[in-house]
N, C-alpha and C positions, 0 to 999 in steps of 0.2 A: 913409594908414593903415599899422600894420602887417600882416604876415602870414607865416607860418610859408610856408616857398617850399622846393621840391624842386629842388637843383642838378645833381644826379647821383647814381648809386648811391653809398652810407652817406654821401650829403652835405647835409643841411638845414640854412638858413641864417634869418634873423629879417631882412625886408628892407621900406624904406618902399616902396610900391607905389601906386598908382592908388585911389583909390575908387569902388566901385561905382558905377554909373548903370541907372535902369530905359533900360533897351531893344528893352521889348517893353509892352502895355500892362496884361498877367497878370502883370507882376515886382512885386513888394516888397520893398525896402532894409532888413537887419534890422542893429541895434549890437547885435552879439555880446555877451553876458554870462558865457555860460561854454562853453567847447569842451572838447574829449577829444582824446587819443592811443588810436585804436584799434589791434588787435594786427591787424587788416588793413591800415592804416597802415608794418606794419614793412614786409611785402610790398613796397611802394614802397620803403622806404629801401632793403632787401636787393638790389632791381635785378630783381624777379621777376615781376612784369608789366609788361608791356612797354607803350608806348606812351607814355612819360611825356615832358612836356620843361622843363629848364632854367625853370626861374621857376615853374612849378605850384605853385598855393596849396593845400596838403594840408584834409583833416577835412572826417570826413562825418560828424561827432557831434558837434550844436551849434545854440544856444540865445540864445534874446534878445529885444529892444522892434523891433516895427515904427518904422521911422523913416520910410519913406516908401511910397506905392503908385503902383501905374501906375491910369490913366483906367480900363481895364475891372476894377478889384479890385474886389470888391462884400462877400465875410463879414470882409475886416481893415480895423484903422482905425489911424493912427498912435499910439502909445504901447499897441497891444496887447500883449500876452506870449507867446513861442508857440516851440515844441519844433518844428523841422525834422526830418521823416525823413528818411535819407539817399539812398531814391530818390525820382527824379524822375517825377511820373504826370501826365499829361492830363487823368483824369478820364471821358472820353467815348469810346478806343477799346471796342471788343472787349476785351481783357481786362481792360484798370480794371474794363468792366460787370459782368465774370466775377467780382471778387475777385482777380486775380493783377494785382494795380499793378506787383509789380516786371517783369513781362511788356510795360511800356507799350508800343504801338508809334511814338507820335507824341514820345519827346520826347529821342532819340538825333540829334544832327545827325551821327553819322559812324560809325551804322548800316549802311556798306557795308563798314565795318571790322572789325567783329562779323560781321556773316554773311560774312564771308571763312573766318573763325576759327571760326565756331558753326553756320550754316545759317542763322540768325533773330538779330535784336538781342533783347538785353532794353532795359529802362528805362534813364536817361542819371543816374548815381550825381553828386552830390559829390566834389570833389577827387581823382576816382579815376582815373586814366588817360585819353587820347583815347581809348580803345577802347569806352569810356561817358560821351562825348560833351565830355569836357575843361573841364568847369563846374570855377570856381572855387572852393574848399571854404569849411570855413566856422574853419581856425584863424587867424583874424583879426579883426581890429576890429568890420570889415563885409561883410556877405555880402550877393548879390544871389540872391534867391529865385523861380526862375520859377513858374509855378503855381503863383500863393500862394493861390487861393481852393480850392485842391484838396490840397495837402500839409502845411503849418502847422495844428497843433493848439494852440487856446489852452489857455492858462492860466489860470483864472479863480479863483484862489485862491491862500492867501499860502505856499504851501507853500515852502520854498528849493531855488533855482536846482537844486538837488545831488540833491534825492530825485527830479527832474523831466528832468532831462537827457538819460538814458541811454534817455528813450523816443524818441529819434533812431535809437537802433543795438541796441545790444545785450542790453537788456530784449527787446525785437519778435524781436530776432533768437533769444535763446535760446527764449523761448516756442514761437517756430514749431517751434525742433527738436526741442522736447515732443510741440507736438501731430502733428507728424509723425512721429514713432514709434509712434502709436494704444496709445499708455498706457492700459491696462483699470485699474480698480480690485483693489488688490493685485499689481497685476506688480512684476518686478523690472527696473530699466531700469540699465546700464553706460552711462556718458557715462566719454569719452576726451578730456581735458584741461580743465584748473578756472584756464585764465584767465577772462575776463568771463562770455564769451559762453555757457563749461561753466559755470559757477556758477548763471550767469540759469538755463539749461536745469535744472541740479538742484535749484531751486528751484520751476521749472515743472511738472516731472515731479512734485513731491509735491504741486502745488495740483492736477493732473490726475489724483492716486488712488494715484501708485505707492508701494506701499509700502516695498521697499529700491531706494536709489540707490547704486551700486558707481562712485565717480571712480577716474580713472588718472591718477597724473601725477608728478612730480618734488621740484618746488620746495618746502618746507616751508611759505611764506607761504600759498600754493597748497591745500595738501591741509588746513591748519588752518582756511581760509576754506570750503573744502567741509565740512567737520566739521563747522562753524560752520549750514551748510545742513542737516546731517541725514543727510550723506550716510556709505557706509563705505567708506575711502580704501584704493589702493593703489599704494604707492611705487613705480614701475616699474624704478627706478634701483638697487633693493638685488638685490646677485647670487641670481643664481637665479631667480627671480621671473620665471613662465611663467604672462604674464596670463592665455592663454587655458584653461589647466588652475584659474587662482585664480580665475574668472566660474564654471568648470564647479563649483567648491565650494564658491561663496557664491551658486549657485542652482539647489542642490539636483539637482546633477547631470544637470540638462537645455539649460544656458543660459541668460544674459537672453531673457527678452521682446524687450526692445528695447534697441539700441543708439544710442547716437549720439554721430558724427562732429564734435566741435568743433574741432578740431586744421586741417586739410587740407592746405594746399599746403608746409610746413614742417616736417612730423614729424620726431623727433625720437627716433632709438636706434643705442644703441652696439652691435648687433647687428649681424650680416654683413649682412642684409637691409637696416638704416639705413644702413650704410655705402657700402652698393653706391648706391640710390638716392643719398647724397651726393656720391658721384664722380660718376654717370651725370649729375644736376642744375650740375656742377659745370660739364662737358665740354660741354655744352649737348646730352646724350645723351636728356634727360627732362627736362621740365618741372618735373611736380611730383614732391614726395615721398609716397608713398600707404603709408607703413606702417602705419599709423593701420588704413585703412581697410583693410587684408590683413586686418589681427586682428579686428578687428570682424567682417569676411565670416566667419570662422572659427570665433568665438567665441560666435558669435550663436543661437541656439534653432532649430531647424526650421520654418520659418513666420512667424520673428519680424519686426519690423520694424526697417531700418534708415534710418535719419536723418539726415541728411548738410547739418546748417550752415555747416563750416567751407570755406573757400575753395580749391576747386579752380581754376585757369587753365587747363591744356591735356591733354597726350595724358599717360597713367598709362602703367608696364609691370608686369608679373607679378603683376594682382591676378586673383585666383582665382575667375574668374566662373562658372567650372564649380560650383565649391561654392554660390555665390548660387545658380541656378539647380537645384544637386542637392538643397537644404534648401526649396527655394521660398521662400526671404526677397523683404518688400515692401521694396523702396527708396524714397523719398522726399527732395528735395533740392531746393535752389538760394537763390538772392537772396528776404531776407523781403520777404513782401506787407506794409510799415510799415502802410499805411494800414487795416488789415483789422485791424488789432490795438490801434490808438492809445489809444480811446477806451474799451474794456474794462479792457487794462492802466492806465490811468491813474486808473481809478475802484478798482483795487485797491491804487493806491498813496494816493489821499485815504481809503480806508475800513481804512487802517491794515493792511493785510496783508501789505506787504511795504515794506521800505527799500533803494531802489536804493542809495542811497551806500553800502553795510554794505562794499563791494568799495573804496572808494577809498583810494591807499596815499599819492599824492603832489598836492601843490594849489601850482602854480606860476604864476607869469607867465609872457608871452609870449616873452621871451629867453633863457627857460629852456628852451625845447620842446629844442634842436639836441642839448644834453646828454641830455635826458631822453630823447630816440628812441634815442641809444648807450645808455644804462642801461637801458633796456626793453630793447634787443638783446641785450642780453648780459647780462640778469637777474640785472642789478646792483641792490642797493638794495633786495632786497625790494618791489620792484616787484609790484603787482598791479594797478593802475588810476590814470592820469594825468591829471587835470582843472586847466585851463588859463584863470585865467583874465585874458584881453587886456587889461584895462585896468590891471593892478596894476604896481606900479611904475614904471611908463611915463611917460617924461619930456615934459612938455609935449603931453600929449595931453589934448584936451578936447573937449567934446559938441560935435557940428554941429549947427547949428539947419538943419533942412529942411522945406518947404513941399511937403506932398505938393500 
């Protein structure tokens, strides 16, 4: 088959590889239909978590037919339809039972890698690093799915591949950074950066009551696609423009409510503060870049809450915990619980209330991704959302007949 494969940092290649096999008897073999380039995705190409190696099949947002099960599968059956979340849960520890799947404990095999780095593993993600357990992703032909009777969502309806996809990643994910901001009715919520994941969230936030939504962000494509959501945009990129004095006076002199962090490990300002964090990430002096999140701490209401979706990695410097602590702001953060979300979101996208595609900017084959990961990087192309899908154009590629 093919598969979108990680050679090194900014190096992605299109390479025939192996086809899946069950190897466990909870696996099911899915033919891919449509995948994604997530902007957590760039993170790998950029060289910014670590743990990746040479051949890694990328994409943790991605969709398809059962083609095959293992002997213990008992809710799929071959030729079902079904949306992959992109972590991996058991189902029967302690935190699946809690609600926090992405918390799993049982489905990291190199979980002593993680709690090197963190104290405790989470869940084992999709194409995402060994450090979350080096499962194969899903931008490919075929993906092997482990616990298929606890994480695939069907689809039981003729909706297309497109308005259904993104409930892999980044629908689940911006919702939770809604409801983890504890949006009241009529608040004002500031979400910081309007790629997917801030778009889903400003969408969220008004299905959850708020009544103004204040984006931050750059790119034109960007801030017209938030507009597009309802929300009231602001270019961070035009001089002068002291977001945190513009939140103080578009809510009413008190601050947001609530904040949130869609941005995280790659912020982005031409500020001494962006700057510095750039050199410091540069030097291997800092992990991540936490600009984002300084302004937010700063910006934020007395009390408010702050929400924190976007992808942190490791040790932050000079964020102002003094001021978190001297306002009393709630924090709330981490990897979405998919599965605690699937089945609510996906009945607000059949009852018409929302159209995940409204975000997609490009619809490619599969030997298009190598290009497409450089132009998402370097927000070429009016780029805002990449959907991929494997079988188009592809020379001499045809269905496998398999015998579950």
């Amino acid at each position: 088959m093919k598969a979108v494969c990680w050679m090194g940092k900014q190096s992605i290649e299109v390479h025939d590889v192996d086809d899946p096999k069950i190897i466990n008897p909870h696996d099911a073999i899915i033919k891919v239909t449509r995948t994604a380039i997530c902007g957590s995705d760039l993170h790998l190409y950029a060289g910014l978590i670590p743990s990746m190696e040479s051949g890694d099949i990328l994409g943790h947002e991605f969709m398809g037919i059962v083609e095959e099960i293992g002997t213990e599968v008992k809710r799929l059956k071959p030729g079902d339809r079904v949306v992959i979340p992109f972590t991996i849960a058991c189902g029967s520890c302690l935190f699946c039972k809690s609600d926090l799947w992405s918390l799993c404990d049982n489905t990291n095999p190199n979980a002593h890698v993680a709690e090197t780095m963190y104290g405790y593993s989470g869940s084992a993600l999709f194409g995402y690093s060994h450090i979350y357990g080096g499962y194969a992703g899903g931008q490919a032909q075929y993906a092997r799915v482990p616990f298929a009777d606890v994480g695939p969502i069907k689809i039981e309806n003729d909706l297309p591949d497109e308005k259904v996809l993104f409930l892999s990643d980044i629908f689940p994910t911006g919702y939770q950074g809604a409801v983890n901001a504890n949006i009241k009715q009529g608040d004002t919520v500031a979400v910081w950066g309007c790629g997917p994941v801030g778009l889903f969230a400003i969408a969220s936030a008004y299905m959850l009551g708020a009544e103004k939504v204040i984006a931050i962000d750059r790119f034109p494509e960007r801030l017209k696609l938030a507009r597009g959501c309802g929300a009231t945009t602001i270019d961070y990129s035009q001089d002068k423009v002291s977001i945190v004095e513009a939140l103080r006076d578009l809510s009413g002199g008190i601050g947001p409510d609530s904040c949130i962090d869609c941005v995280g490990i790659e912020a982005h300002s031409h500020s001494a503060g962006g700057i510095y964090d750039k050199v410091k990430q540069t030097l291997k002096l800092e992990t991540d870049r936490p600009f984002v999140l300084r302004q937010a701490i700063q910006a934020i209401r007395k009390g408010g809450t702050l929400s924190i979706p976007g992808v942190y990695g490791g040790v932050l410097d000079k964020v102002n915990f003094g001021a978190a602590f001297g306002k009393g702001i709630h924090m709330s953060m981490g990897q979405t619980h998919m599965h605690k979300f699937l089945k609510p979101l996906l009945e607000h996208i059949e009852q018409g209330h929302i159209d995940p595609s409204f975000l997609i900017s490009h619809r490619i084959g599969i030997e298009q991704a190598p290009e497409m990961y450089f132009k998402w990087q370097k927000k070429e192309d009016g780029v805002t959302k990449i959907v991929i899908d494997p079988w188009r154009d592809t020379i001499g590629a045809e269905t496998r007949a398999r015998v579950a």
